[in-house]
N, C-alpha and C positions, 0 to 999 in steps of 0.2 A: 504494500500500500504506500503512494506517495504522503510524505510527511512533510509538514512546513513549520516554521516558526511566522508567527501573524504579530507582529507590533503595533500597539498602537500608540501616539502619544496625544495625551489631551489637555485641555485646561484644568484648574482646580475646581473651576465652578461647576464641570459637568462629569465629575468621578463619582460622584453618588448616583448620578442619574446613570451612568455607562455600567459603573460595579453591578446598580439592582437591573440592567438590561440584561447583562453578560449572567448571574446570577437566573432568572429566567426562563432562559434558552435550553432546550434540551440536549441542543446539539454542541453543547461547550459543557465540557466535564473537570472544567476545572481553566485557573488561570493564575497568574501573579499579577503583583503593584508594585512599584514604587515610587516616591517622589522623586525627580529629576530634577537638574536644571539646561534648559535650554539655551544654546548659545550660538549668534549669528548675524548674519548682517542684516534680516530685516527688519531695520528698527521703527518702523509705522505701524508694528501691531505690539511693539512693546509702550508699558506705560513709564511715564518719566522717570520714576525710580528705577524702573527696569531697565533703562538706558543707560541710568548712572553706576548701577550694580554689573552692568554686562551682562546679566542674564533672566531670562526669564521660568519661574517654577512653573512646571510643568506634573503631567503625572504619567508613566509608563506601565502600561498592560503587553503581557508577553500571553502566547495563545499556542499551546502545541496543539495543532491539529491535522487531520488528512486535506489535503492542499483545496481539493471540491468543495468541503465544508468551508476553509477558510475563506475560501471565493465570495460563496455564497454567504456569509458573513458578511466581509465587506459591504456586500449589494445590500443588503437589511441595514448597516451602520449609514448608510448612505443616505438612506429612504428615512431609517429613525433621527442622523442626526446632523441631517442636513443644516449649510451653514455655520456648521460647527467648527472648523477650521480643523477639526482633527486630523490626521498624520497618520498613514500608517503604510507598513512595509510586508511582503511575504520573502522569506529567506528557506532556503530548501533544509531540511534534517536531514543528516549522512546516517548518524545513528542515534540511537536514544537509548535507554534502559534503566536500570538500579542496580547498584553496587552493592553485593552483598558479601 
């Protein structure tokens, strides 16, 4: 089965709303979070402190899933959070498992 890694990164204002969507879903068995900071040149969507600090907080969701579902993911984040300026990437899984 093809594997992906699904990122997404989003604002702070809409991690409760994205955490109880992802939470939801039948087809996500699971995910991680963290806070982040994001860093870069677009400075028109940072706010003036964000300017002054060089970054802006952010919040990163990681998504192991079969590449299909990730797809179709996306399409549903799209539809639910349009506008959202949210970010996200699919990277392929060579391997996966636990260490025992």
């Amino acid at each position: 089965m093809d594997q992906c890694l699904l990122v997404l990164i989003v604002t702070p204002t809409i991690e409760n709303a994205v955490v109880d969507w992802l939470l939801e879903r039948d087809d996500v068995p699971g995910f991680s979070s963290a806070p982040i900071n994001g860093h870069g040149t677009s400075a028109h969507s940072l706010t003036p402190a964000e300017q002054v600090a060089g970054r802006q907080r952010q919040i990163m969701f990681q998504l192991h899933l079969p590449t299909t579902t990730a797809e179709a993911l996306v399409e549903a984040l799209r539809e639910s959070f349009s506008g959202s300026a949210m970010h996200y990437w699919l990277t392929p899984v060579l391997a996966s498992g636990h260490l025992k």
